[in-house]
N, C-alpha and C positions, 0 to 999 in steps of 0.2 A: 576337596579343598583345593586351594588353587593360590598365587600372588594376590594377595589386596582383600583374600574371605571368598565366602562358597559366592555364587554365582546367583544372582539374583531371584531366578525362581527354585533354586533350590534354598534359599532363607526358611520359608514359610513350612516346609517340610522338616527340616534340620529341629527348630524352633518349637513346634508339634513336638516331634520323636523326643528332645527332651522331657517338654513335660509331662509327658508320658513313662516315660523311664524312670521319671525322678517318685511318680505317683507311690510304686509297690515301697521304696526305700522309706517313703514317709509312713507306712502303716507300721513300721516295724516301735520298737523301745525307744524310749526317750535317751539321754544322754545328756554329759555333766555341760549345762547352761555355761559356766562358768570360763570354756575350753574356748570361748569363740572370740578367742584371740586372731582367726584368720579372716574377721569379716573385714572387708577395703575394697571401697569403691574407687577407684582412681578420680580424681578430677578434671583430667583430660582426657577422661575415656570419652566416645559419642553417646550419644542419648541411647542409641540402641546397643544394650553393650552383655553381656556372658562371657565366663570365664569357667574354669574347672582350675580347681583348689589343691594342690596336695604338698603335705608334707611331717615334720614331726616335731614333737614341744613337750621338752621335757620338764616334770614339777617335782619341786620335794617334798610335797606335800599331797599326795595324788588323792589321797582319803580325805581329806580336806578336818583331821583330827588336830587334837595339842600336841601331837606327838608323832605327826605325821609321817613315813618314810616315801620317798621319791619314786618316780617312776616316767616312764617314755608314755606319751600316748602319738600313735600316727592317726594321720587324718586325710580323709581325699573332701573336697565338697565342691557346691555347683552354688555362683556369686553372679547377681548381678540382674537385671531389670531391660525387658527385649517385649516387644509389642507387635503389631500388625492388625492392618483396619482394610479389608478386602471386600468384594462386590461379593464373596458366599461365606466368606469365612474370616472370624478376627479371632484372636489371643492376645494373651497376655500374661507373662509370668515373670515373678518376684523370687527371687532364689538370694538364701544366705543359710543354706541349709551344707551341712555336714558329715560325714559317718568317722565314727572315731573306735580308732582298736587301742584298748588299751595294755601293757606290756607287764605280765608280772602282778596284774593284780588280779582282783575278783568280778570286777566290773564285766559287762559285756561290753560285746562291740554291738553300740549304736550311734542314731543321728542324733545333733545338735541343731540349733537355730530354730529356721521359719521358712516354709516356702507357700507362698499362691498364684495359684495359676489357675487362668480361667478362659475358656474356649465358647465362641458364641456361632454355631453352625445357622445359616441363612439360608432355610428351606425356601422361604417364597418370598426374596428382599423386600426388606420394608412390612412387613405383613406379620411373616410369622419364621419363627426362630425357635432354636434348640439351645439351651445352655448349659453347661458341665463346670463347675469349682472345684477346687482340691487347695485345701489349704490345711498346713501342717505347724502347728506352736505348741509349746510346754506351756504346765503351771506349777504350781509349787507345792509339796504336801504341808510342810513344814515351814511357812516363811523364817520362822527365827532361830530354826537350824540351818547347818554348811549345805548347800547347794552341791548335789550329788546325786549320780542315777539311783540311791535309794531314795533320794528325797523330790522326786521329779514324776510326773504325768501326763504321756506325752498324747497329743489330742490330736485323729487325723478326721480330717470336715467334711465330708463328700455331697454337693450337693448338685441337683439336677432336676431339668424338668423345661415344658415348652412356655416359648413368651410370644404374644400376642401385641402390635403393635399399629395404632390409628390413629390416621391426620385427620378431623374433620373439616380443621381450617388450615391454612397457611402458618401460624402461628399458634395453632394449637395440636398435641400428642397426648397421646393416653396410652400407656404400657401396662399391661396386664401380665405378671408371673403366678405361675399355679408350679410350685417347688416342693420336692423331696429332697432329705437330706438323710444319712446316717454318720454318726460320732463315733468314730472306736480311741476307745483311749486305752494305754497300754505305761507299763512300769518296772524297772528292776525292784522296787518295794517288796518287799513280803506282804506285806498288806498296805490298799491305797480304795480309793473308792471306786468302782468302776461305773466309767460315764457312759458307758453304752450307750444311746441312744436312737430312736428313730422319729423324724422330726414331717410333719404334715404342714404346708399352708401356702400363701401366696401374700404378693405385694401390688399395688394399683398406685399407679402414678399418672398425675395429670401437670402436664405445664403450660405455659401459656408465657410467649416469648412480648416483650415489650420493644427488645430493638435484637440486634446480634449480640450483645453484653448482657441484657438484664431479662429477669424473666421471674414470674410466681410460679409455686408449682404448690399441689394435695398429694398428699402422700397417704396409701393406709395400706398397715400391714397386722398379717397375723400369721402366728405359729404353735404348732400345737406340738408338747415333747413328749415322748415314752420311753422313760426309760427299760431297760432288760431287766436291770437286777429290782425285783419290786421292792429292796429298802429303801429306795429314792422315792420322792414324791414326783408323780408326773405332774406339768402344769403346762398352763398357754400364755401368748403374750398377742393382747392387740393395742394398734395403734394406729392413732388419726391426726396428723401434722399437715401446717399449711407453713411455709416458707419464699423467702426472697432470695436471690443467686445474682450477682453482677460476677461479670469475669473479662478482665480485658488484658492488654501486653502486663500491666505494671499490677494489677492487683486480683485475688479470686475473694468475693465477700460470702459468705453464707447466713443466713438468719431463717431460724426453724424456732417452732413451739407448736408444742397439743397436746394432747391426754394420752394416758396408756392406761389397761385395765392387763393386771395380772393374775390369774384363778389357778390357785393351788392346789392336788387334788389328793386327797387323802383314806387309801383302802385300808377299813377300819376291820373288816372281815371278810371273809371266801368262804360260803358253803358251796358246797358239791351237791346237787341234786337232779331229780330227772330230767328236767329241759334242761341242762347243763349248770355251768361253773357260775353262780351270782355272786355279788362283790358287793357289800355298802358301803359308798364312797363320800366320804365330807369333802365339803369344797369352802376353801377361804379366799377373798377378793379382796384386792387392793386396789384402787384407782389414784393415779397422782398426776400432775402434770411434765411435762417432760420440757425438755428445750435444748436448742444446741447451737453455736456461735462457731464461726472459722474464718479470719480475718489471715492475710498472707500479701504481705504488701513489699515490693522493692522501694524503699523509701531515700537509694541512690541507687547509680548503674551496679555498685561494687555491694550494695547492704540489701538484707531482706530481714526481715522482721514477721513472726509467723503465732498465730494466738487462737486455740483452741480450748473452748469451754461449753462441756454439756453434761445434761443428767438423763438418765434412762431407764429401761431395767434390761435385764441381760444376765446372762449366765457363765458357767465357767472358758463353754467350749465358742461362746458366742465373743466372747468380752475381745478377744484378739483382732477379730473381724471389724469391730468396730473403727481402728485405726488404721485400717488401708481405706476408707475414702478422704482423707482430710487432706488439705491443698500440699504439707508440708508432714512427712511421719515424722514425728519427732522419738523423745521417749518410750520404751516398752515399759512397762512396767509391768513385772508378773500377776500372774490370778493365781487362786487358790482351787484348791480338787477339792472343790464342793459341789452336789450336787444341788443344793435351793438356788431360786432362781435370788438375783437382788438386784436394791437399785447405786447403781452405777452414776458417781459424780467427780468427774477428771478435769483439772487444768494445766494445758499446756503451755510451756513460753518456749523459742526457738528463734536465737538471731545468727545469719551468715553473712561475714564479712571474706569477699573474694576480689585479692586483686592479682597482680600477675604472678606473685612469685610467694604469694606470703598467702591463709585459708585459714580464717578464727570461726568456730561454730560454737556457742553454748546455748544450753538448750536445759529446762526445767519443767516439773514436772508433779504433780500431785491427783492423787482418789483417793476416792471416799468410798466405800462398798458397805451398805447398808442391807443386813439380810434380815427379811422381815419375819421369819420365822421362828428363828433363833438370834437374837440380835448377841450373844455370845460370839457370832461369827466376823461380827462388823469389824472389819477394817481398814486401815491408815495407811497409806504410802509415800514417800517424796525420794525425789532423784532429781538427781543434777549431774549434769556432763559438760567439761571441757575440752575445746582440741586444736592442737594448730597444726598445720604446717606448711613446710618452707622446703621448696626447689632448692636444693644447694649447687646444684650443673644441672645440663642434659640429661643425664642419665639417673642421678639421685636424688630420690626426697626423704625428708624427715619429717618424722609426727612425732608429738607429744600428748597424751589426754591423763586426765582425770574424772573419775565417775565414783557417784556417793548414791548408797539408797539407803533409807531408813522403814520398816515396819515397824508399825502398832497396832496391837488389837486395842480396840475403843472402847468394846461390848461390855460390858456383864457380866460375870461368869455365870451358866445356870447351876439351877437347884441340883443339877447332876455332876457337877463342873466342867462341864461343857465338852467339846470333842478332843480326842486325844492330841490331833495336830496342833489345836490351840493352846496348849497348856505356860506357853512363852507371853511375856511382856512385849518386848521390844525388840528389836540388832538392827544394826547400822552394819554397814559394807562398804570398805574403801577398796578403788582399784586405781593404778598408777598404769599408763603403757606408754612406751614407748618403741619405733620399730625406723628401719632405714631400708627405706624400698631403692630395689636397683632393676633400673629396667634395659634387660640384656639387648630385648629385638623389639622390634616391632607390638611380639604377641604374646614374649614370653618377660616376664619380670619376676624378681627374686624378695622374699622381702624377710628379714633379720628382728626378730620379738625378742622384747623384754618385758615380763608384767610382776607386779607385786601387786598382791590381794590379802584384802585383810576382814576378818568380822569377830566385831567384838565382844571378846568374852569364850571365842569360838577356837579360831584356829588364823593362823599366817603362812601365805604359800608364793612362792617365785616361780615365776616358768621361764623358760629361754627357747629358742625355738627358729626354727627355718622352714618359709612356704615358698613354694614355687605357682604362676599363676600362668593359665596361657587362656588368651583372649580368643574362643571361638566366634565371637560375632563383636562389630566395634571394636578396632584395633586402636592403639594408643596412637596418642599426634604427637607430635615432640614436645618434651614438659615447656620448652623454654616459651613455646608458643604461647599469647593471648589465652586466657582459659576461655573456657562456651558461656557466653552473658549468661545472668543469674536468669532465671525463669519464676515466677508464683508458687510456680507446682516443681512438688521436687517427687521425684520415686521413689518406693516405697524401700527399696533396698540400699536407699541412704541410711535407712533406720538404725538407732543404736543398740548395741547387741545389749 
């Protein structure tokens, strides 16, 4: 390190070694969702921006019970959205990931948040490429109990494998991926489902450019899962989409539709006999149509207005993945630790208003999770988040937010009364925060939490807390400064915790 950040060609090394480092901390236990009181992205950071997290937040409620007693948790984590597009080598990694020790209780010490990162090695530019993903998210066992590392399943993504890449025209590509993946998912639960998984398939993409803004493209993919534990059902997914993309300074348009066929697969028996192990296997098939819309418009210098709606099918460990390509991440909204695959139907709303001193962002959110096997499983989400803040000097800002989620199961109960997870109606969850960042230097800034959280019927919990943040890449500009114009595309670790 040096005055001003590392030194140019060492960025691209620095930036690697992360996320790499960061890989082993995500295979590890999930951790209380609920803690990620430390995500903050600055606003005045640069585009290319990392930080490392630490500090400690105390709650009264750490069990997250009616009758909860208090405790300290410390926390170190890795914040923030850093890229590079080189003649052999690009990355790119998304960090609002965490490890949390907590003090006095039963809990272990694990991570919190989400991290992906993903590395594209360019064996023969232009031609043929190597590519590596690691992406790290939670889902929930229990949505309509408290939100706790008994109640949590944390899902780490590994995928990999070579791509193949042809111009035949000036305006026309075709990218051909032939991808392995493995899922390990992992839990403080005494019992949770395990996702294990080991996933086979590829994707074929063709586009065909109409000017520098607009372009069609065919899309098909396919993915075949197996699970380890064989009380899951394995199954596959394929799909054949044709779509429209305009992209320019002020707006990114998306327009997708086509079919997907999903085949369930069901080992009804295993005898043992001399040519080996046979298995009679039923197979159930679903075909529906899919489609997906992403509309991300600055509709002044200081406003962007951002709209995502699509339906699909998709699964526990997949469902996460889905929301890092959209113009703008808005809402997270958790999954469930189920192993059937389902189909997946989410609307997005997202509006930012940025001007020099003052930053309003609200942002809405609802799915539909439709499982077609057990429709017992189907269901309901909505959330909504508010947030402002305001430069008070140089050196100080203050935020204010609000955030609300509601679950429902939709389904049915079946003839057996359905899964033990599901055995809840409804809960609603309020969260209030409020926090006064101080930024001491250049690289280092301070910031002062307060949060009250609530789920009803459930429990009520307060936390207070101090993070310290030091900026390893993208140092801060002075707040008082012009913020950085709005852009279409925002990164992914703007996203709400």
């Amino acid at each position: 390190m040096r005055p001003g950040g590392p030194r140019r060609r060492y960025r691209g090394a620095l930036s690697l070694w992360l996320t790499l480092a960061a890989i082993p901390a995500t295979a590890q236990v999930t951790a209380l969702s609920g803690q990620n009181v430390f995500y903050y992205r600055p606003r005045n950071a640069t585009a290319d921006y990392l930080a490392v997290v630490g500090g400690l937040i105390y709650t009264d409620n750490v069990a997250r019970t009616a009758q909860g007693a208090g405790g300290t948790v410390l926390l170190m984590g890795l914040t923030g959205d850093t890229s590079r597009e080189g003649t052999r080598f690009d990355y790119h990694l998304s960090s609002n990931l965490a490890l949390l020790k907590y003090q006095n209780t039963a809990f272990p010490t694990e991570p919190t948040g989400f991290l992906n990162g993903k590395a594209v090695l360019k064996i023969v530019p232009g031609f043929f490429s190597w590519i590596a993903r690691d992406t790290y998210s939670q889902v929930l066992i229990n949505p309509y109990a408290p939100v706790t590392p008994d109640n949590l399943v944390g899902l780490n993504f590994i995928t990999t494998g070579p791509r193949v890449t042809m111009r035949p025209t000036l305006r026309t590509s075709v990218t051909l991926d032939a991808l392995y993946s493995y899922v390990n998912s992992s839990s403080a639960a005494p019992q949770y489902t395990n996702l294990d998984s080991h996933r086979y398939g590829g994707d074929l993409r063709i586009d065909r450019a109409f000017s520098e803004s607009a372009s069609l493209y065919l899309t098909g993919h396919y993915e075949k899962t197996d699970f380890k534990d064989q009380v899951n059902n394995n199954f596959s997914i394929g799909e054949a989409v044709a779509g429209y993309r305009l992209t320019d300074g002020r707006t990114v348009f998306d327009l997708s539709g086509g079919y997907s066929q999903l085949r369930v697969y069901d080992v009804l028996s295993t005898v043992e006999g001399p040519g080996g192990t046979r298995e009679t296997v039923t197979t159930e098939k679903f075909d529906e149509p899919i489609w997906k819309i992403d509309l991300s418009r600055l509709i002044t210098p200081s406003q962007r207005l951002a709209l995502h709606a699509s339906e699909q099918f998709t699964d526990a460990a997949s469902q996460f993945r889905l929301g890092l390509d959209q113009p703008v991440v808005s809402v997270a909204l958790p999954g469930l630790a189920i192993s059937n695959p389902f189909k997946l139907r989410r609307y997005l709303l997202d509006w930012r208003f940025q001007a020099t001193r003052t930053t309003v962002n609200v942002a809405l959110a609802e799915t539909h999770s439709r499982y077609l096997l057990n429709s017992a499983n189907d269901f309901h989400s909505k959330g909504a988040h508010a947030n402002l803040t305001r430069f008070l000097s140089p050196a100080l800002t203050w935020d204010i937010g609000l955030s609300f989620y509601r679950y429902e199961r939709t389904g049915a109960p079946s003839a057996t009364g359905g899964p033990p997870a599901l055995t809840g109606q409804s809960s609603k969850v309020y969260t209030a925060l409020t926090d006064l960042r101080w930024q001491v230097g250049e690289r280092l800034a301070l910031r002062f939490i307060y949060t009250h959280t609530e789920q009803s019927g459930a429990y009520t919990a307060n936390q207070i807390g101090v993070t310290a943040e030091w900026a390893l890449l993208g140092a801060q500009a002075p707040i008082m400064q012009p913020p950085p114009g709005l852009s279409p595309i925002s990164p992914a670790s703007t996203r709400y915790p």
